[in-house]
Each structure stands twice: as structure tokens, then as C-alpha cells.
N, C-alpha and C positions, 0 to 999 in steps of 0.2 A: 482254513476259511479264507475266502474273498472278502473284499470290499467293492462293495456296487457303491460311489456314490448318491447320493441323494439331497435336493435343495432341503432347508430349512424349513419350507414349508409354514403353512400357519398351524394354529390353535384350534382343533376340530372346535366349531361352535359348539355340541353338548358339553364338551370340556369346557368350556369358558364357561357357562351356563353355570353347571354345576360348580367350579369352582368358587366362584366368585357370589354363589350363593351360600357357598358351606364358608367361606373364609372371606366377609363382608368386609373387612377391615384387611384383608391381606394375610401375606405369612412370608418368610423369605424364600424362600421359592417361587412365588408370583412373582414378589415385586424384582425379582432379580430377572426376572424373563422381561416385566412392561418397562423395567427402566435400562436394562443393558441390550435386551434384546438375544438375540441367537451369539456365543460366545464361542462358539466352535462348532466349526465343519468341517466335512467328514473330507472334505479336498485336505485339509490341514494333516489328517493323519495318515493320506495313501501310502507313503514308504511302508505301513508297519501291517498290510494286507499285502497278499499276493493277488494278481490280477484274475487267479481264475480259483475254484473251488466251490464251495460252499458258503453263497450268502452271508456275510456277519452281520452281528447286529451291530446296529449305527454307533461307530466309533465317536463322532460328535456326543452323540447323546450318552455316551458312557464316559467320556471327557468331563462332563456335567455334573456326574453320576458320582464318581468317586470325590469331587470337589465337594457334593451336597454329601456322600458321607464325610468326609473329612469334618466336617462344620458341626453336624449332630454326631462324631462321633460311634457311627453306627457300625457293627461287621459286617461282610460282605453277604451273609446270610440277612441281616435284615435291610440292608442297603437294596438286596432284589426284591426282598420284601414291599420296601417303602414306593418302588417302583411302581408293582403291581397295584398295590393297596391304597395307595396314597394321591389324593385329588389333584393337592396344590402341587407335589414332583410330576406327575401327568401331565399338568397345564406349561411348568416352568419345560418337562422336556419334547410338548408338543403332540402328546399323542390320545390314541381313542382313549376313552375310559373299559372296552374292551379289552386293549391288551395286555395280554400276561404277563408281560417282561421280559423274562430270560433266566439262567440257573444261576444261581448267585457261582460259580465257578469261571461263569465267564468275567467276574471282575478281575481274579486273580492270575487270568492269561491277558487280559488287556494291561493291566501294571507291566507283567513281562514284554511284554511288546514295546510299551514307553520306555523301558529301560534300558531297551537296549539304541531304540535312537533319542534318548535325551529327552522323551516326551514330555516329560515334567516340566521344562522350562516355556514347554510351547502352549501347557496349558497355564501356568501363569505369565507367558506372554499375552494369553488370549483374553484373560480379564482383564490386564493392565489396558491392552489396546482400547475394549469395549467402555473402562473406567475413564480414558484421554477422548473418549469419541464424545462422556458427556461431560468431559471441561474436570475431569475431576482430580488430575495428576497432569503433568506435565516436564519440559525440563527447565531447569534453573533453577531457583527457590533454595531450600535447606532439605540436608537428608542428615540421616545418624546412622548411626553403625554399634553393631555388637555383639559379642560372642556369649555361648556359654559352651556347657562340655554336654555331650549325647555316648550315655552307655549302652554297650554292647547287649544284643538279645542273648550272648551267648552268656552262661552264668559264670564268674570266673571259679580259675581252676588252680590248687596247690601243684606242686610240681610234679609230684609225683601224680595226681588227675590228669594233666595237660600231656605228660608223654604216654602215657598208656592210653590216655582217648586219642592219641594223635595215632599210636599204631592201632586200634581198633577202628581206626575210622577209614585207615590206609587198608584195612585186611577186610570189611565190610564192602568196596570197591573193588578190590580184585575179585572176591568171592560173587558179587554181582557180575562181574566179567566174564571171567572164567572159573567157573567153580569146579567144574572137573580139573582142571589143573591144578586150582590152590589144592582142593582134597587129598590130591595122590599127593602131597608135597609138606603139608602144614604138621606141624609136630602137633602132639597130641598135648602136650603142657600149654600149649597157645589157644587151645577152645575152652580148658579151665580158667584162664587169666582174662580173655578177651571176648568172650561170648557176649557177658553184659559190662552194664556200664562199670565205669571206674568207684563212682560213688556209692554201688552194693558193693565192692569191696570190703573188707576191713585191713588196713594196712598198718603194718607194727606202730608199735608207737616208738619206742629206744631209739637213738639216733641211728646206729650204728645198722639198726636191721633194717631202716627206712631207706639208708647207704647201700644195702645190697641189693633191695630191691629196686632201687633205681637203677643200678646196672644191669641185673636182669634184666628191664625193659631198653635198655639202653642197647643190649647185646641182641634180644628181639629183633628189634627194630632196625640193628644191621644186618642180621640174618634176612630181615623181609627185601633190604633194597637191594641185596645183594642177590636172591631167588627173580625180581620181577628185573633184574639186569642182564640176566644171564642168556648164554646164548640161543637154549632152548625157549625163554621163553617168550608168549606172546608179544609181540612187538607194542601193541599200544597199550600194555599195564606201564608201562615206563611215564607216559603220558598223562595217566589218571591224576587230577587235581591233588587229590588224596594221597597219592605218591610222592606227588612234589612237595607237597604240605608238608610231608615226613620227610623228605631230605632235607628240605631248608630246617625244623626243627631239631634234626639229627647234628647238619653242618653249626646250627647256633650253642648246641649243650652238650656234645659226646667229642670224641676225638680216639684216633686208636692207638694208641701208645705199644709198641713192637708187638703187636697183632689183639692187646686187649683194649676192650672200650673202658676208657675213662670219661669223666664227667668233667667239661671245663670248668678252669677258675673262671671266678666273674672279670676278672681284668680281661680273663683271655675271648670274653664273649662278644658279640656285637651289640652295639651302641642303642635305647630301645625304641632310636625311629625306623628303625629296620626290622627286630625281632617280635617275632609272632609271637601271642599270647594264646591262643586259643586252637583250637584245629579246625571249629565249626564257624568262625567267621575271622579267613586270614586277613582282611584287611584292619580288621579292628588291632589297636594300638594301645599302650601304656602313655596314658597325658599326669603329666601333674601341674598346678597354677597355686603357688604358697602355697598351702597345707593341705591344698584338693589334690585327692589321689582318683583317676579310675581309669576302667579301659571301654576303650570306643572310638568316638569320635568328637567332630568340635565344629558345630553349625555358626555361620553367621550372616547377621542379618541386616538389612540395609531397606530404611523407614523413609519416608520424605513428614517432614517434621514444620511447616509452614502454619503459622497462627490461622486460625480460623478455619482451615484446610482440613479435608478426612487425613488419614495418617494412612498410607498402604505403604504394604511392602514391597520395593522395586528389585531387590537382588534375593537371592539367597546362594549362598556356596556350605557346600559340606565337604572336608577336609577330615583326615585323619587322625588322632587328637595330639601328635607332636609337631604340626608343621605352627610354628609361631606367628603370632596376631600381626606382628611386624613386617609378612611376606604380604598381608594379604589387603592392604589399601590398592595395591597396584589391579592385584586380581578383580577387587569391587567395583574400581572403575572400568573395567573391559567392558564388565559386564552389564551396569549403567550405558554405556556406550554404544555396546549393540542395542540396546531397547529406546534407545536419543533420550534416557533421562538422568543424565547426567546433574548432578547438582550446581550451582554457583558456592554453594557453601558447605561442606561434609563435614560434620561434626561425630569425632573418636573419643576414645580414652588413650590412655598413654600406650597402649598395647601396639597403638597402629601409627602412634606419631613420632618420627624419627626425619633424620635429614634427606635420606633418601626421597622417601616416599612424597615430602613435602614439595620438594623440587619436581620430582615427575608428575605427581599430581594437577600442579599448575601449567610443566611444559608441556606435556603430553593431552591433557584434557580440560585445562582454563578450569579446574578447582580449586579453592581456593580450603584447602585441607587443615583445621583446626580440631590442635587437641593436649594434653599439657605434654611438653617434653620432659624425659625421664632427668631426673637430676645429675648433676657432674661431680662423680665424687673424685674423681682426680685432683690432690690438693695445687696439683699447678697447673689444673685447667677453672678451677673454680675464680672467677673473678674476681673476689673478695681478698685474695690472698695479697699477699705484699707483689709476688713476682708472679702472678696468675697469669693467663695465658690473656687475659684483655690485659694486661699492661703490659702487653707489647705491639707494634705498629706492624702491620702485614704492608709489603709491598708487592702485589700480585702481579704487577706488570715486571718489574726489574728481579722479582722472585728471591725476596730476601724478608726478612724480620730483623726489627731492629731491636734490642731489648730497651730496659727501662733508663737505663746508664748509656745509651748509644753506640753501644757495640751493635755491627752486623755478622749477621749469620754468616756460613760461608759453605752451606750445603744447603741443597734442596733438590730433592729426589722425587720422583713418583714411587709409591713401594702398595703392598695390601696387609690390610689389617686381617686377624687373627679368624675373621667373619667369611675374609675373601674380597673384601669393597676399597677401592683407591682409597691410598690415601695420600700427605704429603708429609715425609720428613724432615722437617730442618734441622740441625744441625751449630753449635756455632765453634770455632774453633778454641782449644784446652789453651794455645798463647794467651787469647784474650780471657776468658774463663778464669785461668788459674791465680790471676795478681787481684782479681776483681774481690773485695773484703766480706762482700755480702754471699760470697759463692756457694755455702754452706746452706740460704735462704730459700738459694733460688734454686736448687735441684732435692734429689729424694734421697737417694742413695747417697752416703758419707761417705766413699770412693771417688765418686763423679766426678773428672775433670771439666766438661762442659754441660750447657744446657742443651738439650734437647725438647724436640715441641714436633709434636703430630697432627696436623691439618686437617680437614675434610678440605677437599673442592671445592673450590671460591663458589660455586652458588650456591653447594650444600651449606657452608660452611657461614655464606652472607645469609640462607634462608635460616638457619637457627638463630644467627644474630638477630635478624627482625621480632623470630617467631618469640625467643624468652624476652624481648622488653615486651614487645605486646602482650605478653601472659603476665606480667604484672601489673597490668593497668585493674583497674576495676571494672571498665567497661567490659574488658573481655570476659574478666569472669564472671559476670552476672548475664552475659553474651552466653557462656559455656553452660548453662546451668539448661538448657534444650536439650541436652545431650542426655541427661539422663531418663526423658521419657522413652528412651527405646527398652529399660528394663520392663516397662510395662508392656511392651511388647512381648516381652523373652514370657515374663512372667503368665499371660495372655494364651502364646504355646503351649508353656509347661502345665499348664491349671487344665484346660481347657483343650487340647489335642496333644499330651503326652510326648511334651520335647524333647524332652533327654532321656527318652527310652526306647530306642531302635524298634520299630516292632519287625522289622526284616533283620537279614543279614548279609553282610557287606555293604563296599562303602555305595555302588550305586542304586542299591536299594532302597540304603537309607537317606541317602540325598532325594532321589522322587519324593521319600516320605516327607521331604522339608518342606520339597517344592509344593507337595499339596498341601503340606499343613499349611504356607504362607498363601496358598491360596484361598483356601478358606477361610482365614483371617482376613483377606482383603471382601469375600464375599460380606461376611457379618460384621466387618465397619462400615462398608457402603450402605448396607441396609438399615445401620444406625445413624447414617448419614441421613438416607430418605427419611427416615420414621424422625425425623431428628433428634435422636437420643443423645444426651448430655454422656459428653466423657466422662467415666469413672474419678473421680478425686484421690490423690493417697490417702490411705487410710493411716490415724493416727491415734492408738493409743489415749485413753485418758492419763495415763501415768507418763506416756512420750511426751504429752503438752503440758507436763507442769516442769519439762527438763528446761534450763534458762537458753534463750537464742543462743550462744556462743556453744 
């Protein structure tokens, strides 16, 4: 299909007519057209049509389309439905009350189209713009931030499921390929095993018989990459997703010990921000956060959070569910930054506030990054100690510490922590150390001839100084206490557009699905804006209100 550009056009008059007679009071789809007006055009999507073919239907108004299903919720069957049938989506997407729509199949080739250039972010670019054209977000003010975790559409799998659907899924793709090849080649014990799925199976219970049949499949499965390697055969089975899926799954759990497949130890396996869990959506991940275990992925979200102000959502990033809360204040702002709504004040949990990010935060884009820092359990970094790491005097220019007794250090190094990030070692020398009485006090180790002391970088290092006296003032925490309306947010997703349950698979699929879900959100606050519906209140228990303040 092509794309013929087309302007926006008006609102055929019988459509206004009729609308605005069936739905005197509105609906969100009106008022989303009289008060935002045209939110996307069809210029904005030319990359993802080729210039010549066959007519498409208006990418703009299917930009619209998937956002209005997003918000009701609807399948892409009734979402063409709603099109056809439906007054107030006619009016909001401009057209006759004649026209038919389209096959709802074309929703599910225009996602692919977004996904593969990012389209997602350009349609919630496109309501944020249209939201700043009527004064209703901007930048400076306050924003918030926050995660939760998003499970896999794939269902998870025991070990024995995960390697026999990973070779069934590799030998369904070559047989798609070339199936005269695999035929003359494929043993005949592998169309009993791998025909259907792993879960008709019934596989022993004993431990021992569960141990051979995992090498069975284990021996399979080198058999297979060892046939689509070889020199007869077709050149691009080597290349098939499905093939790769099974080598990396092969390389993470078997190994061939003097010509037999063995099963690795877990010591001997890789680390699991690396290794795949599934065969039908390799991106998804094993996440765990305290006692929450799952696999998928790990959305997060960034609100503008301004008293009396609607509340939209200016970021969304989708990440894989082991990359840490801690990497991604930097990412948030990028992306703030390309949309210029950068906050004055970013309000986190502890997930996201460390030395680093606080320092970048401010250099890099004048935020001013607030959120509690993680506690110091090191007993000679904790201040309170006799010989803590605050009672000693840093001299950053002459690069020395002096301790409490007035010995100086007599080493200072740049060296990297165990993470990878500068840091600075001091040092002081075991002469002065060893006559000192208190020396058992002031180190860990009942060996240790001197003190040692490990620095962050004078700004990191003066930005935590600031950040934990100011987190025990009272001002800030009754300051911090904004922070936690972004769960009603998360909360708002999950209830109401199905957050943390992938309906695609992999991770850019499921990322669109954020992007429109946070679009849709921003659609039905705005609209709660106009209508001016009262924010929701927490809900509290009659038995939660007789618990005492404290």
C-alpha cells in the first residue's frame, strides 16, 4: 500500500448534525476533536508507506484509531467496528457518516508499521504537542516517575517445556523453509516428540527419567544445528530466528563433553540478564524486585505531577525486566528532553536515586532530582560511628583525608568499584595506624594495619552530602509525599488497559503497547479535565481508618 497524503480537512456537516444531536452533552471522542483538534497527520507518518501502490487508508486517522481503542479497551474487530458504526468516532475522525471503514486487519498491519519506526512515541508526541498548544502541560513544574514489572504473553515453561518447544519451534521453521529437505533428513523419533506441543506431552515424573529425557532433547537439538550447518545444506536455514533461538538456548544449558551432550551446572550457565526463558518471545527476561518473581518485562513511567494541573504522562520507556531502576533516571531525561519537558523537579523512589544520576541530572539538564537515598550500611561509612567516614575532613584540593586524631592519609588513587563507576581510594599509612590505640575502632578487619576509605567524586560525593541532610528535614518529606500519586497511575494502567500483561511479543511490541496505553491515559485525563471531573481520592478501608496515624 501507498500513502497519498491528505489535509485534515473538516467535519462533513451531516456528521456534525448528527452527532451533536445523538450526543448533546458530548462523549470523548467529540470533545477530543473540538478541544485538541486534528492530533495527527498523515505527513507525520510518510516513512512507514511506500510512495506508490495501492491507496492506504489515512494513517492519521488510524493513529487516532488505535489510541480511541486503547482508552475503551476495544479488539481490533470492534475497534473497525466502532469506526463504521459509531457517530461520535466519525465526528472525532472526520468522516462521512457513509463510510465503511476498513477491515479491522488493517489495524494489526499499521502497529507493524509503527513498530518498526518507533511510531509509538510520535503518537504520544502528538497528543502531548496538541495538550501544550491548549496550555495544558509544559516544561518546568514537577514530574514523578515509576516502575512496575510487565509479564510475558508467552506462558512460562518448566525446563523440560522450554527446550523441546525451543527445538519444535526451530524444526517448524526449517519445515516452513524447506520441507523437502528437512523430510529426506528428519528422523522419525522427532515427529513423535515434536509434532505437538510440549504440554500434550506427558513426561516422567522420577527424577532420574526427567534427566534422560532432557538429554534426549539436548542430543536432538545438536543433531538439528548440526543438519541446518552443514555443507549441503540450504544456506539461509542457518539464519532462521528459530535457529538462532536454539543455538543461544543450546550454548546457555548443554555443552558436549568428549562427543556427549551434557546438561550445564548452574554455576557453569550464564547470568539471567542474558539468558532466554522462552523460545516464543526471546526478548522477555527473568526480573525479580524482593519477593516478586516473573518473566517479561519492566515499564516505566514519567507523570508531570503540578497542583491544580491535569496529570499526563510525558515519558514512557520499556526495558527488559533485569536492566535496574538505577540506569534509568538518565534515560528519562533524554527523553523529557527531546519532547522540551523537562521537569525543574523529578520526584523518584529509591530505585532511581543514587550519586550518579543526581549529579547528571542537574549537570546535564538543570533537574533538580529528588528521592530517598539507599541507606549506608558500611559501619565506617555510616556517620554515626565513632570513626565513620563523616569524621574525617576530605581535602579535595591537596587530595588527602585527615582522620579524627590528625593523621594524614598518604594515598589517593583513582581506582573503579565492583559496579564499574570511579572511584577514590585513600589510604593511610600502617606507621601511623599501627601505635594509634583506638586502631581496632576504626577499621573492620582484626588484621588491618591501616584505615582505608573509598570516596565517590567530589560532586558525587558533595551531592549525597546535600541530598541526606536535606532528606531529614521535615520539609522534604512532606515535600516527597507527591511522589507517590504516580501509583495511581501504574494502578489506572493495570485496572483499566492491562499493564503488566504484554498482549504482543517482544520487547518492541510491547513497548508501542505502553506507548499507546500512556496515550490513552492522557486522552481520558484530559477529557476529565474538560468535563471537570474530580480526581479519584484513595480509597480507604473502614477498618484501615480506625488503624492509629503512626
Amino acid at each position: 500500500m501507498s500513502m497519498q497524503p491528505k489535509g485534515p480537512g473538516e467535519i462533513p456537516a451531516e456528521t456534525v448534525r448528527v452527532a451533536k444531536a445523538a450526543f448533546p452533552k458530548g462523549s470523548l471522542a467529540i470533545r477530543v476533536r473540538d478541544e485538541l483538534g486534528v492530533m495527527f497527520r498523515d505527513e507525520d507518518f510518510a516513512g512507514l508507506f511506500p510512495a506508490r501502490g495501492k491507496p492506504a487508508w489515512s494513517p492519521g486517522r488510524l493513529a487516532l484509531v488505535v489510541v480511541l481503542q486503547f482508552v475503551e479497551g476495544l479488539t481490533d474487530r470492534q475497534a473497525a467496528e466502532a469506526v463504521r458504526a459509531r457517530i461520535d468516532w466519525k465526528y472525532a475522525l472526520g468522516l462521512e457518516l457513509a463510510d465503511a471503514g476498513f477491515d479491522f486487519s488493517v489495524l494489526s498491519e499499521f502497529r507493524d508499521r509503527l513498530i518498526g519506526a518507533d511510531g509509538g512515541r510520535e503518537i504520544l508526541d502528538g497528543i502531548l504537542a496538541a495538550a501544550r498548544g491548549r496550555g495544558l502541560v509544559a516544561a518546568g513544574g514537577k514530574a514523578r516517575t515509576d516502575s512496575t514489572h510487565v509479564l510475558s504473553s508467552a506462558r512460562a515453561l518448566n525446563w523440560l517445556e522450554f527446550t523441546a518447544e525451543t527445538v519444535r519451534s526451530a524444526l517448524n521453521a526449517v519445515a516452513h523453509a524447506e520441507p523437502d529437505w528437512l523430510r529426506e533428513r528428519v528422523p522419525a523419533d522427532w515427529l513423535r516428540h515434536y509434532a505437538t506441543r510440549a504440554d500434550d506431552s506427558r513426561f516422567p515424573q522420577a527424577r532420574s527419567q526427567r534427566a534422560e529425557v532432557g538429554l534426549r532433547i539436548g542430543a536432538d537439538g545438536m543433531h538439528l544445528l548440526g543438519m541446518v550447518r552443514a555443507a549441503d545444506a540450504p544456506p539461509g536455514l542457518r539464519t532462521l530466528p528459530q535457529v538462532e533461538t536454539l543455538r543461544q538456548v543450546w550454548v546457555q544449558h548443554f555443552q558436549l563433553v568428549e562427543g556427549e551432550v551434557r546438561r550445564r551446572d548452574p554455576k557453569d550457565r550464564p547470568p539471567s540478564a542474558i539468558r532466554l526463558i522462552n523460545p516464543y518471545d526471546p526478548d522477555a527476561r527473568g526480573g525479580a524486585k524482593r519477593d516478586l518473581i516473573w518473566d517479561g518485562y519492566k515499564v516505566h513511567l514519567t507523570e508531570t505531577c503540578d497542583t491544580d494541573a491535569v496529570h499526563l504522562v510525558t515519558n514512557v520507556d520499556t526495558t527488559i525486566a533485569t536492566v535496574s531502576d538505577d540506569r534509568m533516571a538518565a534515560v528519562v531525561h533524554v527523553g523529557l528532553a527531546r519532547r522540551d519537558l523537562l521537569p525543574a523537579e523529578h520526584w523518584v523512589d529509591t530505585g532511581y536515586a543514587n550519586g550518579p544520576a543526581l549529579v547528571a541530572a542537574h549537570r546535564e539538564h538543570g533537574v533538580a532530582l529528588h528521592g530517598p537515598l539507599k541507606s549506608v550500611t558500611s559501619a565506617q561509612s555510616r556517620g554515626d560511628a565513632a570513626f565513620g567516614q563523616n569524621a574525617f575532613t576530605i581535602d579535595w584540593d591537596s587530595q588527602q583525608v585527615i582522620c579524627p586524631n590528625g593523621t594524614t592519609s598518604t594515598q589517593w588513587a583513582t581506582r573503579s568499584s565492583q559496579t564499574g563507576q570511579p572511584v577514590i581510594r585513600v589510604r593511610f599509612s600502617p606507621a601511623d595506624c599501627r601505635p594509634c590505640p583506638r586502631l581496632r575502632e576504626c577499621v573492620n578487619s582484626p588484621k588491618a594495619q591501616r584505615r582505608e576509605i573509598t570516596l565517590r567524586l567530589r560532586d558525587e560525593h558533595e551531592a549525597l552530602h546535600q541530598a541526606r541532610a536535606l532528606q531529614q528535614t521535615d520539609a522534604w518529606k512532606e515535600r516527597y509525599k507527591i511522589r507517590a500519586g504516580v501509583e495511581g497511575t501504574i494502578s489506572q494502567g493495570v485496572l483499566a488497559h492491562g499493564l503488566r500483561r504484554s498482549r504482543y511479543r517482544g520487547l518492541a511490541k510491547t513497548s508501542l503497547q505502553h506507548q499507546l496505553t500512556a496515550s490513552a491515559i492522557n486522552l481520558a485525563r484530559i477529557d476529565d479535565h474538560l468535563t471537570e471531573r474530580p480526581r479519584a481520592q484513595t480509597r480507604t478501608s473502614h477498618l484501615t481508618a480506625l488503624c492509629p496515624a503512626g
